[in-house]
Backbone as a ProteinNet text record, in pm:
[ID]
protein_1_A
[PRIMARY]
XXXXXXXXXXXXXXXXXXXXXXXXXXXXXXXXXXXXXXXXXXXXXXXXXXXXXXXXXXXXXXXXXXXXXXXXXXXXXXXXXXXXXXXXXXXXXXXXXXXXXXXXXXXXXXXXXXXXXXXXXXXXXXXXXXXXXXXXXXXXXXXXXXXXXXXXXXXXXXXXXXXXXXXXXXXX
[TERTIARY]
1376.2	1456.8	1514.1	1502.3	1549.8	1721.6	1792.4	1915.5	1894.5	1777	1790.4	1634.9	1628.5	1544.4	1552.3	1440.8	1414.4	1326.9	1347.1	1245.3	1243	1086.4	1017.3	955.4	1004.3	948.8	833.2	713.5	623.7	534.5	555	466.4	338.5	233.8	106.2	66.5	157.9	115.6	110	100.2	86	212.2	328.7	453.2	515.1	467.5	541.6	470.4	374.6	278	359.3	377.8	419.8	553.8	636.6	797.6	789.6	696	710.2	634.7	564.2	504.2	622.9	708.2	803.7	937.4	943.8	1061.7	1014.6	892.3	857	843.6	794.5	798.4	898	1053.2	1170.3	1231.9	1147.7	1171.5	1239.9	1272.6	1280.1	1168.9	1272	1138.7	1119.8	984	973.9	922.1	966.7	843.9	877.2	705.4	657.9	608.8	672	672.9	566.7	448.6	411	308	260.9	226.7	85.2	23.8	-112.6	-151.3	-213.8	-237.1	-296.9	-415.1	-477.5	-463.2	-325.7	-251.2	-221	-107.1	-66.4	-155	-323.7	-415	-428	-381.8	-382.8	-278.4	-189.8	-51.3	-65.2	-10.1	-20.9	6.5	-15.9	-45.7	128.6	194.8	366.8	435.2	395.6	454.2	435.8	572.1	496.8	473.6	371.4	341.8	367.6	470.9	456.3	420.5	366	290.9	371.8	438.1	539.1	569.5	610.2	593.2	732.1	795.5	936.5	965.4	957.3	925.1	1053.3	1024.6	1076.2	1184.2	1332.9	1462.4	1430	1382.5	1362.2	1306.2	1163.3	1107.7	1150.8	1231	1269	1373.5	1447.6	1566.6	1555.3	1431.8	1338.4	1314.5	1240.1	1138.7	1292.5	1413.6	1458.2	1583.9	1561.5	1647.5	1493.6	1386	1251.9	1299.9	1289.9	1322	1395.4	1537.3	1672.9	1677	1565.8	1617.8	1477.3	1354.5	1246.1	1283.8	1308.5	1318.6	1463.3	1543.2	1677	1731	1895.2	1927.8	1893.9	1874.2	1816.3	1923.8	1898.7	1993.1	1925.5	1806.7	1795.7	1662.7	1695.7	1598.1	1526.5	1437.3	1346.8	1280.7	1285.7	1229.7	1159.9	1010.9	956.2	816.8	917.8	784.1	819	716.8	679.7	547.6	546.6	385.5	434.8	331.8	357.1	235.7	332	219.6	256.5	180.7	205.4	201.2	282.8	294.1	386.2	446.5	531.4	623.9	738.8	819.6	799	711.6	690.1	569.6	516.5	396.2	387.8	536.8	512.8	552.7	482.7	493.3	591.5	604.8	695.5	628.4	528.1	450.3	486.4	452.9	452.1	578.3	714	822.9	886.9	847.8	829.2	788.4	722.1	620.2	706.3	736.5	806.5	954.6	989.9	1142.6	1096.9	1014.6	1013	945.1	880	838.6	918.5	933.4	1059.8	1200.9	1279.6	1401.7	1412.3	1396.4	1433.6	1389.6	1288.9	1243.9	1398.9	1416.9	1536.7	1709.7	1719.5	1812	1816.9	1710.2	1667	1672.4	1614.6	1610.1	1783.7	1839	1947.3	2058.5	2033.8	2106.5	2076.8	1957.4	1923.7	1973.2	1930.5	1943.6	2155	2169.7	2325.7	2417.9	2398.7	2535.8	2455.9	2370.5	2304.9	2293.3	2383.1	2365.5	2555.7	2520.1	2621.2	2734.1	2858.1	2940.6	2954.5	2985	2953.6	2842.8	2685.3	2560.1	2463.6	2488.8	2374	2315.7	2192.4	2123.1	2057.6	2067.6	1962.7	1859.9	1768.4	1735.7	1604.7	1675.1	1553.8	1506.7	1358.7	1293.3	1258.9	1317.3	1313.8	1227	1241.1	1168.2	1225.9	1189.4	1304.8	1251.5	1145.1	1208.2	1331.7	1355.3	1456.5	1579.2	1587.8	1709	1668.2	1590.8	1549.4	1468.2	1455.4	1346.6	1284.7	1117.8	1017.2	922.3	862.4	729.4	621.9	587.8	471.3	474.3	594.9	619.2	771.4	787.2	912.9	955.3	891.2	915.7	941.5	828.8	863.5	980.6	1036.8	1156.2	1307	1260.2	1378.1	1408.9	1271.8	1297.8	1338.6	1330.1	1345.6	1485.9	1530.4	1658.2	1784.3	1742.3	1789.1	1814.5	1713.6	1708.5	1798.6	1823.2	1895.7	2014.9	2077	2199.4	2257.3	2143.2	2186	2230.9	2130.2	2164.3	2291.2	2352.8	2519	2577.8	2533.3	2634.4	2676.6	2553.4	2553.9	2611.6	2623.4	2639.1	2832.7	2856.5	3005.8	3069	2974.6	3015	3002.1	2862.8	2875.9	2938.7	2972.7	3051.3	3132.3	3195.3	3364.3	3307.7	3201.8	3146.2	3059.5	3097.1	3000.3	2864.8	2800.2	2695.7	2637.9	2532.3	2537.6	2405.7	2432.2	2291.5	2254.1	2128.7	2101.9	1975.7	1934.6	1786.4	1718.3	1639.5	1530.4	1426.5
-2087.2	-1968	-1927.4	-1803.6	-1744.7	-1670.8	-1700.6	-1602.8	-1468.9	-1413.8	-1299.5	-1238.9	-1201.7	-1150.5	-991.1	-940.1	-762.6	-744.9	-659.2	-613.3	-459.4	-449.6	-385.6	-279.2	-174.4	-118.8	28.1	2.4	115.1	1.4	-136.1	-221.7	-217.4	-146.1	-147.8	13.8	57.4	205.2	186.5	299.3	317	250.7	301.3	277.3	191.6	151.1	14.2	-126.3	-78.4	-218.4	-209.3	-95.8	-140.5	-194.3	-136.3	-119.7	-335.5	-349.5	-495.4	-623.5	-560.3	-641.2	-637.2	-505.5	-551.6	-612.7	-641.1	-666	-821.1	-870.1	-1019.2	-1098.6	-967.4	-995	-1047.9	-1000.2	-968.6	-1085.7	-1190.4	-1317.1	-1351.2	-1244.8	-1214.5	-1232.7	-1292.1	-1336.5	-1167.9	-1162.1	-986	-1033	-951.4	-912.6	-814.8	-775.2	-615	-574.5	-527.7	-443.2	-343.9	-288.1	-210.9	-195.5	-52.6	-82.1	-55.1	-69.6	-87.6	-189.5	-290.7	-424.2	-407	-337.9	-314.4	-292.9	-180.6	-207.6	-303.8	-379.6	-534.1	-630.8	-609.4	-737.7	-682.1	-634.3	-586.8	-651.3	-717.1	-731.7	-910.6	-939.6	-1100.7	-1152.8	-1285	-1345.7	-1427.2	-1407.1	-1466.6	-1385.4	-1257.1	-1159.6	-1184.3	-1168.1	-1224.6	-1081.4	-1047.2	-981.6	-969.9	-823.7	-845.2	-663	-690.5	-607.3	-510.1	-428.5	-379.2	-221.1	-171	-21.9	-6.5	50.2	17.5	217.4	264.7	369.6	328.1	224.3	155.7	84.6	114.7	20.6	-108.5	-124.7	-292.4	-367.4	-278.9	-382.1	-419.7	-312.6	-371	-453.3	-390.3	-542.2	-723	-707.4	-887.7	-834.9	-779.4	-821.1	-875.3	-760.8	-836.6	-982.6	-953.9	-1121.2	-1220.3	-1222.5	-1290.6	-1323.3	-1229.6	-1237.6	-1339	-1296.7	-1365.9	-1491	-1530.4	-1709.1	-1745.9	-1701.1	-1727.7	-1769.6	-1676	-1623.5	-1596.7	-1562.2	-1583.4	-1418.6	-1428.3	-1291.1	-1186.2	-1053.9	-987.3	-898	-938.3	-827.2	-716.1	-691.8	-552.3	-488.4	-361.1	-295.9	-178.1	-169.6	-28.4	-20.9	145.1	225.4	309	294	407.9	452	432.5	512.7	606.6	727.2	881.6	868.5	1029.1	1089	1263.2	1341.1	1452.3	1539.7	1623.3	1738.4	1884.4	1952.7	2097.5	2173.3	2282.8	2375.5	2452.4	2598.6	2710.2	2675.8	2725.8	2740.6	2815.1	2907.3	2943	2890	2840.4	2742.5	2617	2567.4	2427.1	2407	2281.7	2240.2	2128.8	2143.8	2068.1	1903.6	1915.6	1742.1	1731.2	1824.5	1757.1	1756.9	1835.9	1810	1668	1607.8	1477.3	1386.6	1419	1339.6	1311.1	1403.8	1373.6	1371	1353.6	1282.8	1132.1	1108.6	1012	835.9	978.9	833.9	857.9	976.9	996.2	988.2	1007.4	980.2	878.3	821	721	612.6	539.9	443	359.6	452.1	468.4	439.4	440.8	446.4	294.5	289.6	177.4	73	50.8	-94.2	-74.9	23.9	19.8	-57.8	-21.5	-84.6	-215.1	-233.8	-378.6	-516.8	-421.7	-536.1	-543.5	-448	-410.9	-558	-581	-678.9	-807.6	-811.8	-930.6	-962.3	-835.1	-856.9	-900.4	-965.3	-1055.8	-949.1	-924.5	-834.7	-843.8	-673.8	-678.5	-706.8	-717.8	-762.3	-638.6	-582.6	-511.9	-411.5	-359.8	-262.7	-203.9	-60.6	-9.2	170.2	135.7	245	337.9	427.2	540.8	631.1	658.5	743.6	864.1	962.1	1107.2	1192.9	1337.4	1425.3	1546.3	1593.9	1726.2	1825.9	1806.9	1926.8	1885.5	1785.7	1767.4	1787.5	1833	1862.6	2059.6	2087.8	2206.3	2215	2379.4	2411.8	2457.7	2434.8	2489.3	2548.6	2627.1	2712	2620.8	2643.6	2589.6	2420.6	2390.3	2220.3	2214.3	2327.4	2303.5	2164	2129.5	2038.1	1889.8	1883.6	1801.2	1762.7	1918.5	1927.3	1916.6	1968	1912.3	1774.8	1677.9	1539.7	1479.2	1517.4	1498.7	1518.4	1639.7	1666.4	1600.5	1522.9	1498.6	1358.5	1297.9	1161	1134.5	1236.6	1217	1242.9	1346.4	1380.3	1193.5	1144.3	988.4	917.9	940.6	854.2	820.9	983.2	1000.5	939.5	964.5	921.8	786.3	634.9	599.2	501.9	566.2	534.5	541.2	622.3	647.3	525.3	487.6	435	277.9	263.2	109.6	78	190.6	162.1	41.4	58.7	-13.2	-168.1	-214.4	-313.4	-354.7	-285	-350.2	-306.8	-218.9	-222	-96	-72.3	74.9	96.8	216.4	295.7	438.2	413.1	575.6	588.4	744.3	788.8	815.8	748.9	860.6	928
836.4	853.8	718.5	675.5	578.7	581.1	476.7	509.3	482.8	417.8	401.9	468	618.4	711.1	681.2	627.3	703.8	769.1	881.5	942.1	903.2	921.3	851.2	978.6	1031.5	1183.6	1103.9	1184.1	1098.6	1010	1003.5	884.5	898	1005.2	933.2	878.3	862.3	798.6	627.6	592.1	404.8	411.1	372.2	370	413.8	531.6	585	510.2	514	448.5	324.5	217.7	101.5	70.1	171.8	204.4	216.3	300.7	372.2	237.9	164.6	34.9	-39	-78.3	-138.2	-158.9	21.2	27.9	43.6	49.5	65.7	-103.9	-210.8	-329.1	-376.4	-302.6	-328.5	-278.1	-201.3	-177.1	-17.4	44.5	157.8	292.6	381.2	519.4	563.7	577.2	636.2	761.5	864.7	986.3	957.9	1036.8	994.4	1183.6	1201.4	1335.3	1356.3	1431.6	1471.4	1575.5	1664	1802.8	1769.8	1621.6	1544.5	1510.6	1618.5	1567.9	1384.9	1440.4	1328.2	1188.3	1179	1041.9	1000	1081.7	1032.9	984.6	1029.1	950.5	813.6	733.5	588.2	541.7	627.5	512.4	539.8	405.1	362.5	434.9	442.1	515.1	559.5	464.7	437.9	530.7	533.9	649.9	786	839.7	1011	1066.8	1168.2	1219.4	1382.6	1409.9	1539.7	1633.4	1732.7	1783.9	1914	1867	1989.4	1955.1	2087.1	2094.3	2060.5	1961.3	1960.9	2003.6	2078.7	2139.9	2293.5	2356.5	2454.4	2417.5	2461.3	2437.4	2510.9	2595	2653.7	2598.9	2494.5	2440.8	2305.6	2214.5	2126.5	2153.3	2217.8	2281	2237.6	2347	2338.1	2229.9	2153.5	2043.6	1904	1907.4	1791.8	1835.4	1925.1	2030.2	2005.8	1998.7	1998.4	1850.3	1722.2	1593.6	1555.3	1625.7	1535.1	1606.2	1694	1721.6	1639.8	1659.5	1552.1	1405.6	1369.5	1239.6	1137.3	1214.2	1158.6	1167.5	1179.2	1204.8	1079.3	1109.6	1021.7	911.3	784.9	662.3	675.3	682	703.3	779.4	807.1	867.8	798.1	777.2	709.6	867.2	881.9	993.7	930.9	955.1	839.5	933.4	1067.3	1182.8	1158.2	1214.7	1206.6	1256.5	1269.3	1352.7	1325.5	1306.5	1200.7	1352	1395	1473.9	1435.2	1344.7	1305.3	1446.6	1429.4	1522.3	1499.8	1507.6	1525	1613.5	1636.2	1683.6	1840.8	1867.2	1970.2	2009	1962.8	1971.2	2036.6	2006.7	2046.4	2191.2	2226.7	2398.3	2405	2527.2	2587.1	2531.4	2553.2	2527.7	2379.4	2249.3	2156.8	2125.4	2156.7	2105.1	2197.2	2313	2329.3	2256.5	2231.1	2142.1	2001.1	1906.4	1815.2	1805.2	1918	1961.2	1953.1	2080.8	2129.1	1976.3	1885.5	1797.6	1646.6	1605.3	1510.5	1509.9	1625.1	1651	1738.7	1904.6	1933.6	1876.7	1842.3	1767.1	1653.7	1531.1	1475.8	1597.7	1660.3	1773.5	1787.7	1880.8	1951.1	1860.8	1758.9	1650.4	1618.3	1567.7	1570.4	1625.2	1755.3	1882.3	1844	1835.6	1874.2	1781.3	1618.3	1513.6	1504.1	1498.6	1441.9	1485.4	1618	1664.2	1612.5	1549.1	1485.6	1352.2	1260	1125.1	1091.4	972	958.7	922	897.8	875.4	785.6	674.1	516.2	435.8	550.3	420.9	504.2	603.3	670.1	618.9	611.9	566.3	640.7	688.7	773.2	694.9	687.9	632.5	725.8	745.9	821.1	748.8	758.4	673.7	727.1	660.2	714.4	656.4	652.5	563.8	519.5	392.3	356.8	488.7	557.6	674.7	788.2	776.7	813.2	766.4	683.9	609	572.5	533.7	474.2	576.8	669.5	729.4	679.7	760.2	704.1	804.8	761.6	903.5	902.1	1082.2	1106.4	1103.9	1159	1210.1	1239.7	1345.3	1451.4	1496.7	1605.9	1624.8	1577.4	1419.7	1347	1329.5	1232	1159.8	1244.3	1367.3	1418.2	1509.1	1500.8	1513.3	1385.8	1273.9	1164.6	1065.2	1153.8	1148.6	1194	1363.6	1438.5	1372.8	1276.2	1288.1	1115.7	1075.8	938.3	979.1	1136.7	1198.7	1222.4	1312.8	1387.1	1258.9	1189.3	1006.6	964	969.8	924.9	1016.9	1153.4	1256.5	1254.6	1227.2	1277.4	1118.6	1040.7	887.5	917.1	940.3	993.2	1080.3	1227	1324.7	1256.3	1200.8	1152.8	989.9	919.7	816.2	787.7	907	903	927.1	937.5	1005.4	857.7	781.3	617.8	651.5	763.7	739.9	727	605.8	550.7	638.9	604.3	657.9	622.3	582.3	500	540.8	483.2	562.6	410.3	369.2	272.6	285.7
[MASK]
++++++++++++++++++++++++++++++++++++++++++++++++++++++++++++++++++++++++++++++++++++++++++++++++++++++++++++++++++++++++++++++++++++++++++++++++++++++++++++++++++++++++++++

């Protein structure tokens, strides 16, 4: 068991794979989270790999309660899921603005919930990865931008709520 655990949610994508090499470079136990077996066989072999839809609050629940008796409670979290569907504003459907709630903003929520009452007070790190349409609108990816928006809104919120608790949290 390591004292200094991140999990890594999004680890077999571009970004998560690299996010999770460097935070293992960095001498840190990583698990690398994602519902792509397939990504995760790219990342070293030091990284633990685990396979879960973090889409679902029940399952991340178990999965980071599975973690912190495995592996040890976690210093930090990188969230660097996303899924990108272009579309207009009058364009978009009911399914895909589901869709990019459901894997750009709750995901971020949910690990939230889960890791927070498990990180030690004064060392926690949580970082969610957003996009300048989330902050700046842009045409032709409504729905993106405002899961994207929504999830740099939770950022502040949740940067506020767990402050006082030493544990930061920011979106890049």
């Amino acid at each position: 068991m390591s004292a200094q655990v991140a999990i890594v949610a999004g680890g077999g994508g571009e970004l998560g794979r690299a996010t999770a090499m460097a935070l293992a470079a960095g001498g840190r136990s990583v698990v690398a989270v994602d519902r792509n077996e397939r990504g995760l066989l790219d990342l070293p072999s030091g990284i633990r790999r685990e396979v879960a839809d973090t889409t679902d609050p029940a399952v991340v629940a178990k999965l980071i309660d599975r973690i912190v008796a495995e592996v040890g409670p976690p210093q930090a979290l990188v969230n660097t899921i996303g899924a990108f569907v272009p579309g207009d504003a009058l364009s978009t459907t009911p399914e895909t603005l589901r869709l990019m709630i459901d894997v750009n903003l709750a995901p971020a929520l949910w690990l939230t919930q889960a890791v927070a009452p498990h990180m030690q007070q004064g060392s926690g790190v949580i970082v969610h990865v957003a996009a300048r349409p989330g902050v700046e609108p842009a045409g032709g990816m409504a729905a993106y931008s405002l899961s994207k928006a929504a999830l740099v809104h939770l950022t502040r919120t949740l940067a506020i709520e767990l402050g006082p608790y030493g544990i930061r949290v920011n979106a890049v």
